[in-house]
PDB file of the backbone (N, CA, C, O) and the ligand in Angstrom, with CONECT records:
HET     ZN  A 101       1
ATOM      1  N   UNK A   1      -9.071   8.949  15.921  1.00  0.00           N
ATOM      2  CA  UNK A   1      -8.870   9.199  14.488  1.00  0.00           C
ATOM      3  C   UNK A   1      -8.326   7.941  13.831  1.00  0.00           C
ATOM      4  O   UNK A   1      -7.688   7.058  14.405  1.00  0.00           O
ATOM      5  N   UNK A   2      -8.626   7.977  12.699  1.00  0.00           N
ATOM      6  CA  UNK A   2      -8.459   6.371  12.077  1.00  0.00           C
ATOM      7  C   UNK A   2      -7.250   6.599  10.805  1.00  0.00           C
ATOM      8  O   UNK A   2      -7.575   6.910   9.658  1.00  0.00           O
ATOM      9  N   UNK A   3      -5.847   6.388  11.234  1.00  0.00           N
ATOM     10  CA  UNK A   3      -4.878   6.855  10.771  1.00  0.00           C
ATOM     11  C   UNK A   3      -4.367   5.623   9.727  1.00  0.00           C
ATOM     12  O   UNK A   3      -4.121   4.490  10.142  1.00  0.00           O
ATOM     13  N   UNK A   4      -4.269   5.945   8.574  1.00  0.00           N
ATOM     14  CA  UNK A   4      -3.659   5.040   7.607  1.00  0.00           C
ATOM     15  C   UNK A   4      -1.791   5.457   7.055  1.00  0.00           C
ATOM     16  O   UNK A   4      -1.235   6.516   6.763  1.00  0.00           O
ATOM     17  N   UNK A   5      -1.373   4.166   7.121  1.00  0.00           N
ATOM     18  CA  UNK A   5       0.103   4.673   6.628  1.00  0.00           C
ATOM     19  C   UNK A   5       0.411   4.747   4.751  1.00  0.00           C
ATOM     20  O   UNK A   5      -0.132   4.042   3.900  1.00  0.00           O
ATOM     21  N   UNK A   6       1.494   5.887   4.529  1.00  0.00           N
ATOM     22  CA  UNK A   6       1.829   5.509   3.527  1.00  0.00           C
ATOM     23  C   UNK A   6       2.692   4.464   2.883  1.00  0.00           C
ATOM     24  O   UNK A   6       3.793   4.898   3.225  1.00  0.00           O
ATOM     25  N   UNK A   7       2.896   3.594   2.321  1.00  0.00           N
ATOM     26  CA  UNK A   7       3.386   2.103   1.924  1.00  0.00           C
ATOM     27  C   UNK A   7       4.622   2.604   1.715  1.00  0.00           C
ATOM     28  O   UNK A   7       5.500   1.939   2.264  1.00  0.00           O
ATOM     29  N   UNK A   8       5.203   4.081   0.769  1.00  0.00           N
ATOM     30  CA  UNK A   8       6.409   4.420   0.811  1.00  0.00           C
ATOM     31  C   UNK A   8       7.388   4.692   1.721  1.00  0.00           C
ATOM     32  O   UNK A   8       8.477   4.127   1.820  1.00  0.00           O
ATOM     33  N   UNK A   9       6.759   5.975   2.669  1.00  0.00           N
ATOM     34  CA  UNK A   9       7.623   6.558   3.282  1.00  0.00           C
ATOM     35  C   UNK A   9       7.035   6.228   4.944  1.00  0.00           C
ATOM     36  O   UNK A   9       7.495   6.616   6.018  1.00  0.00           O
ATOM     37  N   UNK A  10       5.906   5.405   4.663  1.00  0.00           N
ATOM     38  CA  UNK A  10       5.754   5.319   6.093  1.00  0.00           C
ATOM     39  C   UNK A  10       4.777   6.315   7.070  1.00  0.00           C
ATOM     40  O   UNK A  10       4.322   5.931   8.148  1.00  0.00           O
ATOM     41  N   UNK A  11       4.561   7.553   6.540  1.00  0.00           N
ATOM     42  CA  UNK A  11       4.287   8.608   7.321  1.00  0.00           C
ATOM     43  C   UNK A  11       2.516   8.243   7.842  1.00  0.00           C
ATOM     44  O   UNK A  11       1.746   7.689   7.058  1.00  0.00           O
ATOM     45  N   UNK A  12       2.234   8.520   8.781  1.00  0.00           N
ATOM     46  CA  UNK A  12       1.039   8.308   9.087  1.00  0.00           C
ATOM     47  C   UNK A  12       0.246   9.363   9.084  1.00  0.00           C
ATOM     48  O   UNK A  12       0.599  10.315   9.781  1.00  0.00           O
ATOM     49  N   UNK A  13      -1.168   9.477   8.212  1.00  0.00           N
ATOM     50  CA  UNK A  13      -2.238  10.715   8.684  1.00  0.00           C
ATOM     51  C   UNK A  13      -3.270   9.979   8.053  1.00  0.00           C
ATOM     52  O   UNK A  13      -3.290   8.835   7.599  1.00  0.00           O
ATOM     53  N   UNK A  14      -4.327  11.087   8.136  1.00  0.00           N
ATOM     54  CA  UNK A  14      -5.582  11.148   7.920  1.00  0.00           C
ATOM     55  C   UNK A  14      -5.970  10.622   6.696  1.00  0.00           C
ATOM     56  O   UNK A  14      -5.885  11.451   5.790  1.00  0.00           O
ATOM     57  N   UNK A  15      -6.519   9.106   6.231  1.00  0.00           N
ATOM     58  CA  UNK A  15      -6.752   8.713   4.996  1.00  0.00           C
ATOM     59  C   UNK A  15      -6.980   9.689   3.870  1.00  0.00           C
ATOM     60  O   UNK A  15      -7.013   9.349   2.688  1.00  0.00           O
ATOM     61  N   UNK A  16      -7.192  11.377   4.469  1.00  0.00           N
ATOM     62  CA  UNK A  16      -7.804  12.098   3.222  1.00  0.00           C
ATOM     63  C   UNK A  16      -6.637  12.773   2.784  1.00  0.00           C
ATOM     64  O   UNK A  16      -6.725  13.615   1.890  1.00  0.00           O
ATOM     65  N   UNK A  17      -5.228  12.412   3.475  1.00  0.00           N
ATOM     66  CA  UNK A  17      -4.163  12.915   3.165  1.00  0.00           C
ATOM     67  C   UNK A  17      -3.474  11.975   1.779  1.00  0.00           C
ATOM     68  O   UNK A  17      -2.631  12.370   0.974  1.00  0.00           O
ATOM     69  N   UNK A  18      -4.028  10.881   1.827  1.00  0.00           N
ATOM     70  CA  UNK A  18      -3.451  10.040   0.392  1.00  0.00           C
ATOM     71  C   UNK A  18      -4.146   9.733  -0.623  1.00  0.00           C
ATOM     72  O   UNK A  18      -5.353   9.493  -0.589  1.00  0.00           O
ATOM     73  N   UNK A  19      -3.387   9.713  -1.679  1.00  0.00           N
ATOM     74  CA  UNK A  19      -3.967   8.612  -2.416  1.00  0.00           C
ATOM     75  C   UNK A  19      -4.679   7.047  -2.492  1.00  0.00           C
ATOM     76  O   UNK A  19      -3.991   6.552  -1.599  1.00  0.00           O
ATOM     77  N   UNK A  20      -5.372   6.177  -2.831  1.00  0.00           N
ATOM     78  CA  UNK A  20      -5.988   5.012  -2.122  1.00  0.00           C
ATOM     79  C   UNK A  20      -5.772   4.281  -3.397  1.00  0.00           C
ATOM     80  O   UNK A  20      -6.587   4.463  -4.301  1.00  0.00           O
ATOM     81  N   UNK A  21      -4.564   3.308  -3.611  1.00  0.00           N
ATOM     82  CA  UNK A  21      -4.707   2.249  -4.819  1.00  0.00           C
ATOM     83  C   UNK A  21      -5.280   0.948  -4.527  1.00  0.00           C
ATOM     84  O   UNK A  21      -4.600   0.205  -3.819  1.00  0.00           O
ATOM     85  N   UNK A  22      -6.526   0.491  -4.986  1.00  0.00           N
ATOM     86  CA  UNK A  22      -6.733  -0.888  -4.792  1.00  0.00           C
ATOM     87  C   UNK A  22      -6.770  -1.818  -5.803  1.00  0.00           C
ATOM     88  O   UNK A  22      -6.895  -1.527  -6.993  1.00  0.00           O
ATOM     89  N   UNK A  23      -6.654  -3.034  -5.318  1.00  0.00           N
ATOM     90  CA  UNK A  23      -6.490  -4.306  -5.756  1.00  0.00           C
ATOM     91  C   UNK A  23      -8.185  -4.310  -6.094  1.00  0.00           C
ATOM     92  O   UNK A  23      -9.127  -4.117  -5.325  1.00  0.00           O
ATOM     93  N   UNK A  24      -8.172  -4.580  -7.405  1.00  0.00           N
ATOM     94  CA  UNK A  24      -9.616  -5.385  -7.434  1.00  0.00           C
ATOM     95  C   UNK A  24      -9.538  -6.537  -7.958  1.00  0.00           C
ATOM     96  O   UNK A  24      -8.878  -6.651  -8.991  1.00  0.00           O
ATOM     97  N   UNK A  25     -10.259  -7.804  -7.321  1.00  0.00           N
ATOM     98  CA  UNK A  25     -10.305  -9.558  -8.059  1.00  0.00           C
ATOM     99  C   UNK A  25     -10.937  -9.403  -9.332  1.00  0.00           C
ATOM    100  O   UNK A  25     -11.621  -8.380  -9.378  1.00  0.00           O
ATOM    101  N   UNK A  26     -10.934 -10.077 -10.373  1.00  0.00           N
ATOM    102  CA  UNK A  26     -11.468 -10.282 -11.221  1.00  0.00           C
ATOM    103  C   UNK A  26     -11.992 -11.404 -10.991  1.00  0.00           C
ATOM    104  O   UNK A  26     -11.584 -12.147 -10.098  1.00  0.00           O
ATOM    105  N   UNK A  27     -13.137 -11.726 -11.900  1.00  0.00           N
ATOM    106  CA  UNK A  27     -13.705 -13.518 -12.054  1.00  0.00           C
ATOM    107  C   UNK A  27     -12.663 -13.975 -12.731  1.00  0.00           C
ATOM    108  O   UNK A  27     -12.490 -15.117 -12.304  1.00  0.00           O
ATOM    109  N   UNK A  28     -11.766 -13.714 -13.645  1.00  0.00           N
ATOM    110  CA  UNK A  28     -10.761 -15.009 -14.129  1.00  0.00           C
ATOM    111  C   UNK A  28      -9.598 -15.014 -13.188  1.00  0.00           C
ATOM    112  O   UNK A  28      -8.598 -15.634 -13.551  1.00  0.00           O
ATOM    113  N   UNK A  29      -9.592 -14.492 -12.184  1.00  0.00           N
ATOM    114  CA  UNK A  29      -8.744 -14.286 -10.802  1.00  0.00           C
ATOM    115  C   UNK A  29      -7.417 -13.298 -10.871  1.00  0.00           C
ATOM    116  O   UNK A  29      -6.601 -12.890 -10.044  1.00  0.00           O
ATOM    117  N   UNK A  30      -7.602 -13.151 -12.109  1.00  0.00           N
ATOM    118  CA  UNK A  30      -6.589 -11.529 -12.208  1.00  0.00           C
ATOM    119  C   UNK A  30      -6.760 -10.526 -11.224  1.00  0.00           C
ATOM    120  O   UNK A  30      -7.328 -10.715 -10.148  1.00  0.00           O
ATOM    121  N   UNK A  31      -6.348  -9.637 -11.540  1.00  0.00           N
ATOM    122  CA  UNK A  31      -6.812  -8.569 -10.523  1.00  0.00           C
ATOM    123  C   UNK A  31      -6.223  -6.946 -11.441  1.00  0.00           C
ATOM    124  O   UNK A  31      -5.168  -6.710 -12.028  1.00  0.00           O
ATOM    125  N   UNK A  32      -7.478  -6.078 -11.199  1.00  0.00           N
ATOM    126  CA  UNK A  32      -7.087  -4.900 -11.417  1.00  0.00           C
ATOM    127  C   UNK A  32      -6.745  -3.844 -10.419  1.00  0.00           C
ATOM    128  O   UNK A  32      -7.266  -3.847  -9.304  1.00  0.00           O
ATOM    129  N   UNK A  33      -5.924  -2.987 -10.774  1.00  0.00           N
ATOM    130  CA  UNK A  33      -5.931  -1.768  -9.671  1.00  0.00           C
ATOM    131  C   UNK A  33      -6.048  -0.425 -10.731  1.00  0.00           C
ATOM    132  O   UNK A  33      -5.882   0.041 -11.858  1.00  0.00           O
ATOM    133  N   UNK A  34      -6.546  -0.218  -9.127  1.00  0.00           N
ATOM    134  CA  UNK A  34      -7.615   1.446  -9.259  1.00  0.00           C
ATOM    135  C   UNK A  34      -6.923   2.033  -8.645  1.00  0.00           C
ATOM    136  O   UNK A  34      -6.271   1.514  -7.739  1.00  0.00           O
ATOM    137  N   UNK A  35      -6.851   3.343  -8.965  1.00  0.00           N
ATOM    138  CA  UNK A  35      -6.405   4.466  -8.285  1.00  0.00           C
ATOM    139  C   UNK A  35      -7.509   5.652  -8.312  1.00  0.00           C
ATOM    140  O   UNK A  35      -8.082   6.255  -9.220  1.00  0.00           O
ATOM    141  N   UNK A  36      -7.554   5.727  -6.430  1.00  0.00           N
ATOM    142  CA  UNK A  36      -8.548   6.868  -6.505  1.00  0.00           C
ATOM    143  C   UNK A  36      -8.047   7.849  -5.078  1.00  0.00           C
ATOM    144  O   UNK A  36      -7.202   7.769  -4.186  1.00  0.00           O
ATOM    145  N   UNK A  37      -9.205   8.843  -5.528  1.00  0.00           N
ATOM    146  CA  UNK A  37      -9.134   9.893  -4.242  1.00  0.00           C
ATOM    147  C   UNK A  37      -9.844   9.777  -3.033  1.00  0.00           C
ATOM    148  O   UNK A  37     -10.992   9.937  -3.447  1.00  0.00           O
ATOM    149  N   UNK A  38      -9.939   9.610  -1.835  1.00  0.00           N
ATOM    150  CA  UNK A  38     -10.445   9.251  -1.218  1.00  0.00           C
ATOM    151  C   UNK A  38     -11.485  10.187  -0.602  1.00  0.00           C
ATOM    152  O   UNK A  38     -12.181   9.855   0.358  1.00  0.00           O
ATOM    153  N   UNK A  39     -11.553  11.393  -1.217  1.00  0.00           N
ATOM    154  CA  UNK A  39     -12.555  12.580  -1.160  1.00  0.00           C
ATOM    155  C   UNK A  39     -13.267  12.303  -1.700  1.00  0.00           C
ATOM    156  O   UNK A  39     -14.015  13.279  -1.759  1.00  0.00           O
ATOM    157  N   UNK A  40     -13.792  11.287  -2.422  1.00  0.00           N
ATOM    158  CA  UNK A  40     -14.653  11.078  -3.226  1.00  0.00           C
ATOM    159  C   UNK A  40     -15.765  10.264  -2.330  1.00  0.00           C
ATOM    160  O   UNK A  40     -16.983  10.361  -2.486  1.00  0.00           O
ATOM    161  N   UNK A  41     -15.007   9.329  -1.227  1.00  0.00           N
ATOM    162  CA  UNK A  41     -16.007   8.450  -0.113  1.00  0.00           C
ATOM    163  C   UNK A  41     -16.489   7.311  -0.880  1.00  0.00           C
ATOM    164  O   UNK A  41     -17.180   6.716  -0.054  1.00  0.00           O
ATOM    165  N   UNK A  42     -16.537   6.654  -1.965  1.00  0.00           N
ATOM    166  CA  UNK A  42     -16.709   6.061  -3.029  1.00  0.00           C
ATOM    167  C   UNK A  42     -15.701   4.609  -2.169  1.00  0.00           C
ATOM    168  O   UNK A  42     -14.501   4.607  -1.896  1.00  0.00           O
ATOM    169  N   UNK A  43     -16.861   3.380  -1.899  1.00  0.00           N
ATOM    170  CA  UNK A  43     -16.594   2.654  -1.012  1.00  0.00           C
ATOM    171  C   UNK A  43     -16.094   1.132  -2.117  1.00  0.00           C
ATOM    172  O   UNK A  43     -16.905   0.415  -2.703  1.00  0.00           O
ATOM    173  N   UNK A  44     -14.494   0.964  -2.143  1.00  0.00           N
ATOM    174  CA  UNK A  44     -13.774  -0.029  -2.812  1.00  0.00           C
ATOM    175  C   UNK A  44     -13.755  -1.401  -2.367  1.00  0.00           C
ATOM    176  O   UNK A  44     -13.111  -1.575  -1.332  1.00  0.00           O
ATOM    177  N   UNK A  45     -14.240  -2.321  -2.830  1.00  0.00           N
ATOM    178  CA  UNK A  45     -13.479  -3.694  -2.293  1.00  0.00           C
ATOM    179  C   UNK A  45     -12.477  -4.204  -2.717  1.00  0.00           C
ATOM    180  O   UNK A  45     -12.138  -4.403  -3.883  1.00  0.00           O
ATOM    181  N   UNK A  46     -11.822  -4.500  -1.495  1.00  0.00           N
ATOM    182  CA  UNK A  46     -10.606  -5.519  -2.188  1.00  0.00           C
ATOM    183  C   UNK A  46      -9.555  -4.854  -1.408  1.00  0.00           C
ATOM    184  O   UNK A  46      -9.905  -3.930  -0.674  1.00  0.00           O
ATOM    185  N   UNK A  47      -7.946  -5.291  -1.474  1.00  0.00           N
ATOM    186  CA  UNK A  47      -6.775  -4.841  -0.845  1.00  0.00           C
ATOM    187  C   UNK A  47      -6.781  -3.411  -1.240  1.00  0.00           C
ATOM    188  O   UNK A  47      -7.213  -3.043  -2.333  1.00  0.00           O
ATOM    189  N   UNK A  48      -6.229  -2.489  -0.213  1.00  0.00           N
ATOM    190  CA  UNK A  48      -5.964  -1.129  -0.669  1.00  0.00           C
ATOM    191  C   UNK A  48      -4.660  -0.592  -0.212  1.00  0.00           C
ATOM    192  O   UNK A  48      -4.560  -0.583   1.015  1.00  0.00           O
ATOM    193  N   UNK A  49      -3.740  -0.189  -0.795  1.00  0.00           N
ATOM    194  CA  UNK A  49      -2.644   0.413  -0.238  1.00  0.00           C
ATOM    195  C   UNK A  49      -2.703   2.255  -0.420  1.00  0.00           C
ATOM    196  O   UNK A  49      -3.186   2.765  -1.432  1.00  0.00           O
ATOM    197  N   UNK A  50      -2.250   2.915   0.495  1.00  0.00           N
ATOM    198  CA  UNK A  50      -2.290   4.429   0.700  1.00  0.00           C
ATOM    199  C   UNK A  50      -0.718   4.987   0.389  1.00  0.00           C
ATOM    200  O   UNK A  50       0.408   4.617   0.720  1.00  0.00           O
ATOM    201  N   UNK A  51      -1.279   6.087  -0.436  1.00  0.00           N
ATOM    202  CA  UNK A  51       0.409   6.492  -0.333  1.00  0.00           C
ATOM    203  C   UNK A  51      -0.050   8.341  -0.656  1.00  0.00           C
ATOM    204  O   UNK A  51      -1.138   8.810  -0.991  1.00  0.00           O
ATOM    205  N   UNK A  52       1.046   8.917  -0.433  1.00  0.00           N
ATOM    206  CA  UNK A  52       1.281  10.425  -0.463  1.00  0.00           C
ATOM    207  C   UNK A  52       1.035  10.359  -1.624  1.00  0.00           C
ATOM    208  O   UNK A  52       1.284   9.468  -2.437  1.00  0.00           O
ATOM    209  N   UNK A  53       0.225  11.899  -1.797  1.00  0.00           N
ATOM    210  CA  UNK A  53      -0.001  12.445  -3.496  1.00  0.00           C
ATOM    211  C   UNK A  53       1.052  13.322  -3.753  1.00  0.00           C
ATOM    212  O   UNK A  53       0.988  14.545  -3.879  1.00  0.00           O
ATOM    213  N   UNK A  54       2.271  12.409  -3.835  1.00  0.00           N
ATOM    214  CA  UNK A  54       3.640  13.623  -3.775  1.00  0.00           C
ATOM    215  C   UNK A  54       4.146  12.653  -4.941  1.00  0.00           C
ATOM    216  O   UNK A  54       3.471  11.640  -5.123  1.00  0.00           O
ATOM    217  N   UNK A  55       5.455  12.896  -5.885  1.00  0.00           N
ATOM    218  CA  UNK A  55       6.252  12.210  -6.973  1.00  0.00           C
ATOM    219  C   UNK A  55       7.343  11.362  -6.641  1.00  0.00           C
ATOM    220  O   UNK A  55       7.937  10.391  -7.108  1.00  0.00           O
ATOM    221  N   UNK A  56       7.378  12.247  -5.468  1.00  0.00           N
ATOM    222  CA  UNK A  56       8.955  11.210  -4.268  1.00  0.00           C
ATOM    223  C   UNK A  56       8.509  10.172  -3.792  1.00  0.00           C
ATOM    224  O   UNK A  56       9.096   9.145  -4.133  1.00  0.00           O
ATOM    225  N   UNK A  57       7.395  10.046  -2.900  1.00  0.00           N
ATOM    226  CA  UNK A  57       6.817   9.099  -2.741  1.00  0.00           C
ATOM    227  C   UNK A  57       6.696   7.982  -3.652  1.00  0.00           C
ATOM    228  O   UNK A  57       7.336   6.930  -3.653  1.00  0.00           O
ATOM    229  N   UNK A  58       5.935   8.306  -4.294  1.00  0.00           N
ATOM    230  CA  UNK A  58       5.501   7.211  -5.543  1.00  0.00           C
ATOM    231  C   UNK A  58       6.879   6.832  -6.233  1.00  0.00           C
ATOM    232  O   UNK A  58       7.011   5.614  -6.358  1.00  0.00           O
ATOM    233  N   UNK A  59       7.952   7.606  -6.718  1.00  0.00           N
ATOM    234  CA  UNK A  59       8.554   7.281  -6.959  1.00  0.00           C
ATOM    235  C   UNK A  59       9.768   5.656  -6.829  1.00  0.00           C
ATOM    236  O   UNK A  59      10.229   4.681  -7.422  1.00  0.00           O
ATOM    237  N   UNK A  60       9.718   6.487  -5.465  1.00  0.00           N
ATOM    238  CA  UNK A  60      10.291   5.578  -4.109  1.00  0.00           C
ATOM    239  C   UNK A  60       9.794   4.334  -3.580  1.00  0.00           C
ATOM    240  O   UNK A  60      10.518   3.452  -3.117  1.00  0.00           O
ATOM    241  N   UNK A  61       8.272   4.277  -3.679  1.00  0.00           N
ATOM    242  CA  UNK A  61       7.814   2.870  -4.012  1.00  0.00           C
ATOM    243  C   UNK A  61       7.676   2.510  -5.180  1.00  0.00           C
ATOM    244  O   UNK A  61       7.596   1.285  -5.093  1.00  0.00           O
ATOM    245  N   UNK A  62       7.603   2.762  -6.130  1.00  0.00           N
ATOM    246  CA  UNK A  62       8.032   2.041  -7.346  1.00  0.00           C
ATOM    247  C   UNK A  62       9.484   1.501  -7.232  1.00  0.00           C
ATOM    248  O   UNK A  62       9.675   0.313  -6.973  1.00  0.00           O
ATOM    249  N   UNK A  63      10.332   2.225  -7.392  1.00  0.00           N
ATOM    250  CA  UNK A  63      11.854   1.676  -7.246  1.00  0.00           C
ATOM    251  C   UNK A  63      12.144   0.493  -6.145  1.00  0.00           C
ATOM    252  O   UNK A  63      13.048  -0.342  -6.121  1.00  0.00           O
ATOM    253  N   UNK A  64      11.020   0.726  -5.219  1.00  0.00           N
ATOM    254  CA  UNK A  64      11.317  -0.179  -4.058  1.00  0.00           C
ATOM    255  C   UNK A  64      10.103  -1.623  -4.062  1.00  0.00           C
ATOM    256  O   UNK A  64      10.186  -2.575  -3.285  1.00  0.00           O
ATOM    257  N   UNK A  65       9.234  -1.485  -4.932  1.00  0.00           N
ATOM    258  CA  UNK A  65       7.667  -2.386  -5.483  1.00  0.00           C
ATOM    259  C   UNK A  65       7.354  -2.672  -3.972  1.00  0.00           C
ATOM    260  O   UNK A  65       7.314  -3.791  -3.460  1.00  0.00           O
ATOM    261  N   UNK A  66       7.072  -1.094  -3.151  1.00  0.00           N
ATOM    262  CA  UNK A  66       6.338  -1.181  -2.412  1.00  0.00           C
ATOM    263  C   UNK A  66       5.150  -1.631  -2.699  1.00  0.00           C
ATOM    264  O   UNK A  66       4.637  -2.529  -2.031  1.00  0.00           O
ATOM    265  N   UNK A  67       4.440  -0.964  -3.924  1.00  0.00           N
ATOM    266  CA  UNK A  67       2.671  -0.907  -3.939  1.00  0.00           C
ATOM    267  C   UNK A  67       3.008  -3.061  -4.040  1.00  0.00           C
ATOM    268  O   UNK A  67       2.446  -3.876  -3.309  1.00  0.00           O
ATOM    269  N   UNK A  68       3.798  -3.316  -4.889  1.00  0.00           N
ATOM    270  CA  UNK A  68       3.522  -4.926  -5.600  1.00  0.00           C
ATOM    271  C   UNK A  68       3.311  -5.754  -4.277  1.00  0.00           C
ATOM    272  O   UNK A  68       2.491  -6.671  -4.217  1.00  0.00           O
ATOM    273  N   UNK A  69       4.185  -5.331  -3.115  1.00  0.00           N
ATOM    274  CA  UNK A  69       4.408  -5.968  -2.108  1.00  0.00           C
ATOM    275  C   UNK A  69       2.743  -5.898  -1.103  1.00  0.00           C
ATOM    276  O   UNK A  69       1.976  -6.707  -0.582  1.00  0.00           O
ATOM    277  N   UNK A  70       2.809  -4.977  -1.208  1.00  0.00           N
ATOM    278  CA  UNK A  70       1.657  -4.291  -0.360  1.00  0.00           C
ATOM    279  C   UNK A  70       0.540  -4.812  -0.787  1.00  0.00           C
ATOM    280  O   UNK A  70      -0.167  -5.271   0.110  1.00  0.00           O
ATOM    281  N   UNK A  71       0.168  -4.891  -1.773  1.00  0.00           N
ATOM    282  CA  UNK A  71      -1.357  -5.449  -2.588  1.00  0.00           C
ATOM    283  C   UNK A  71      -0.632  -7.196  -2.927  1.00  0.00           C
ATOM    284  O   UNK A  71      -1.523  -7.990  -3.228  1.00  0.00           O
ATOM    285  N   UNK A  72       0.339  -7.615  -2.912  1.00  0.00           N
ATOM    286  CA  UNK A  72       0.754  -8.873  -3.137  1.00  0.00           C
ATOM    287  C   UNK A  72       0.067  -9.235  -4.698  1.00  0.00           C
ATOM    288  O   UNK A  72      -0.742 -10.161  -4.772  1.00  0.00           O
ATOM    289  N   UNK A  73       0.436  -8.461  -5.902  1.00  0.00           N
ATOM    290  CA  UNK A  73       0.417  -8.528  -7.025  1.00  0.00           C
ATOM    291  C   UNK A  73       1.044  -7.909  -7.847  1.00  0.00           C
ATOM    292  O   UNK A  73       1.590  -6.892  -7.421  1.00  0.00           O
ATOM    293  N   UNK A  74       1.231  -8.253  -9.347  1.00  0.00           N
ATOM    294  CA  UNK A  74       1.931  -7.521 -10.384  1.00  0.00           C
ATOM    295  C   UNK A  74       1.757  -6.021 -10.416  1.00  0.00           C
ATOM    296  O   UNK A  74       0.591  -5.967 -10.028  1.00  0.00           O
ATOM    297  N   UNK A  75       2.017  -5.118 -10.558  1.00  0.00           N
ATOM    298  CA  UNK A  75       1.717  -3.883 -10.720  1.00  0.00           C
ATOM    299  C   UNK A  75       2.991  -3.544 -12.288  1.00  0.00           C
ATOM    300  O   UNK A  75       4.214  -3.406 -12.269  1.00  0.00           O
ATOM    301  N   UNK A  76       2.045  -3.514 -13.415  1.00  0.00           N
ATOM    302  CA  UNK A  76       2.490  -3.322 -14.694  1.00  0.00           C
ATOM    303  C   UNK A  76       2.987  -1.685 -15.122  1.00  0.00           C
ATOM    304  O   UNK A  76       2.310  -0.770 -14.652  1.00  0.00           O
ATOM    305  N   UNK A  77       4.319  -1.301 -16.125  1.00  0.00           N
ATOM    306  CA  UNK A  77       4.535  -0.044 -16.138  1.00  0.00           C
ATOM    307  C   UNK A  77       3.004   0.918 -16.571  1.00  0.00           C
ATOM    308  O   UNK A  77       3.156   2.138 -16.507  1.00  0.00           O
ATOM    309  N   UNK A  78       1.690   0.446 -16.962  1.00  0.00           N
ATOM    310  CA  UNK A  78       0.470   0.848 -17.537  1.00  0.00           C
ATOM    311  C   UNK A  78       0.224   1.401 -16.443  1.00  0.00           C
ATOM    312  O   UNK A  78      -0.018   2.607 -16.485  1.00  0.00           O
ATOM    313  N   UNK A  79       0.205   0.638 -14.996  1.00  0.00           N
ATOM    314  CA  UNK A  79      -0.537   0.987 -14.016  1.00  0.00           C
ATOM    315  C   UNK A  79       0.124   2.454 -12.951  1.00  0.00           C
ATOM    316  O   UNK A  79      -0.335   3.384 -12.287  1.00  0.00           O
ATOM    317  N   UNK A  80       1.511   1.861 -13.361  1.00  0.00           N
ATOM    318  CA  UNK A  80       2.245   2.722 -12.406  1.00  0.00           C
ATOM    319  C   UNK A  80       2.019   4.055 -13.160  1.00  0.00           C
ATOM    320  O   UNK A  80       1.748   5.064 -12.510  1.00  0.00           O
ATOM    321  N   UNK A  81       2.144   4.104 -14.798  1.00  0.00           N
ATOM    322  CA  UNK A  81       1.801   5.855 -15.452  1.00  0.00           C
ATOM    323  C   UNK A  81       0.668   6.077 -15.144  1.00  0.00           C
ATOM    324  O   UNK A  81       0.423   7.271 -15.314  1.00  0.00           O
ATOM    325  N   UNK A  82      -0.594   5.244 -14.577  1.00  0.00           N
ATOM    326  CA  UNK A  82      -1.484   5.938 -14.324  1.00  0.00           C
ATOM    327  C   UNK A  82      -1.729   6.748 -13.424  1.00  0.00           C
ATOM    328  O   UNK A  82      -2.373   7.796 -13.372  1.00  0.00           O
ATOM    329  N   UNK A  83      -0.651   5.653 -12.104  1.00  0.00           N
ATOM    330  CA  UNK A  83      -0.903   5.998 -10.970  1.00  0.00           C
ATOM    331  C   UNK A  83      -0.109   7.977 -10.680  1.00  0.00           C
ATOM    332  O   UNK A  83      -0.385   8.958  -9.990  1.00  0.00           O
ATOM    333  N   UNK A  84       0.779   7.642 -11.564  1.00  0.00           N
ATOM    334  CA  UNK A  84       2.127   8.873 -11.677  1.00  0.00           C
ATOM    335  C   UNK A  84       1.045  10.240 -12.327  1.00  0.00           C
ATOM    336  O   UNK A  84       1.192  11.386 -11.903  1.00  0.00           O
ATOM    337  N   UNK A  85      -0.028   9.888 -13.400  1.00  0.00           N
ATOM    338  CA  UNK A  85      -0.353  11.014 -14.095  1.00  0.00           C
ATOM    339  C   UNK A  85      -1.895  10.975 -13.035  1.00  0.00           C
ATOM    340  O   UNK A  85      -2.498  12.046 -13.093  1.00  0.00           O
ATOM    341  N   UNK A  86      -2.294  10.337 -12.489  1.00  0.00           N
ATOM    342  CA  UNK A  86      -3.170  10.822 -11.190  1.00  0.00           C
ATOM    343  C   UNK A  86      -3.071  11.649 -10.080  1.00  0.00           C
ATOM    344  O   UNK A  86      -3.877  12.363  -9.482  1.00  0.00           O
ATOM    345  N   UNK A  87      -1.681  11.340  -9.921  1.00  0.00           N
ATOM    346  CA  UNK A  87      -1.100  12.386  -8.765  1.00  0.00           C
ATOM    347  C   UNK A  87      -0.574  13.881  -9.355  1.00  0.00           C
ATOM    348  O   UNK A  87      -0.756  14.958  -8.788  1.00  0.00           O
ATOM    349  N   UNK A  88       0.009  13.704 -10.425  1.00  0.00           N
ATOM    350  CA  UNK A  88      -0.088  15.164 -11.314  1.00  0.00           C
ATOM    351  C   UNK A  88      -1.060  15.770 -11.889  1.00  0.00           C
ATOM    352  O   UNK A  88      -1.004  16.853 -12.471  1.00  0.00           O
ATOM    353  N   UNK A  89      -2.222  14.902 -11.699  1.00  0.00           N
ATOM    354  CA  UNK A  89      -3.788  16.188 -11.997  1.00  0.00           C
ATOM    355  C   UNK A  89      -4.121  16.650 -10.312  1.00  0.00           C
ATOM    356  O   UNK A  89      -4.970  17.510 -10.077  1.00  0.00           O
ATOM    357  N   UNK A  90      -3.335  15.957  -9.187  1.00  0.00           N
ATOM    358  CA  UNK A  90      -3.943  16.630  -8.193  1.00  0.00           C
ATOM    359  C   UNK A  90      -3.370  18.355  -7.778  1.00  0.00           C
ATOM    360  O   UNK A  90      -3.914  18.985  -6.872  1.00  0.00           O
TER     361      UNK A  90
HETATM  362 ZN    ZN A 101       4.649   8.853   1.666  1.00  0.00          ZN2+
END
């Protein structure tokens, strides 16, 4: 089984257990991030960090700029409400 960790808390399972934020490059070398479901199978390039579709979690790496560390980029308050109101439509 091909086990991915969460960046927050660490916990290890089944990629279909998280959320999947990635890093995407831009051509002016910025970079955007996406936040998606990984039920979707919808194949991303670029850095990806996994985390629980829980509020503690996310929380907890925000306070801690797990995701910033993890993808080794800015992660703006725009991105993080997205990421926060993605996990509350799940
Ligand atoms: Zn977690």
């Amino acid at each position: 089984m091909n086990l991915r960790k969460c960046v927050s808390c660490g916990k290890r399972s089944d990629k279909f257990d998280f959320i999947r934020i990635n890093r995407i490059k831009n051509k002016d070398s910025s970079f955007t991030i996406c936040v998606s479901n990984i039920g979707n199978r919808r194949y991303v390039e670029g850095r990806t960090a996994y985390l629980c579709s829980d509020l503690s979690c996310f929380n907890l790496a925000k306070k801690k700029s797990r995701l910033e560390k993890n993808l080794k980029c800015k992660i703006g308050p725009k991105v993080y409400d997205e990421i926060e109101s993605f996990i509350n439509k799940i």
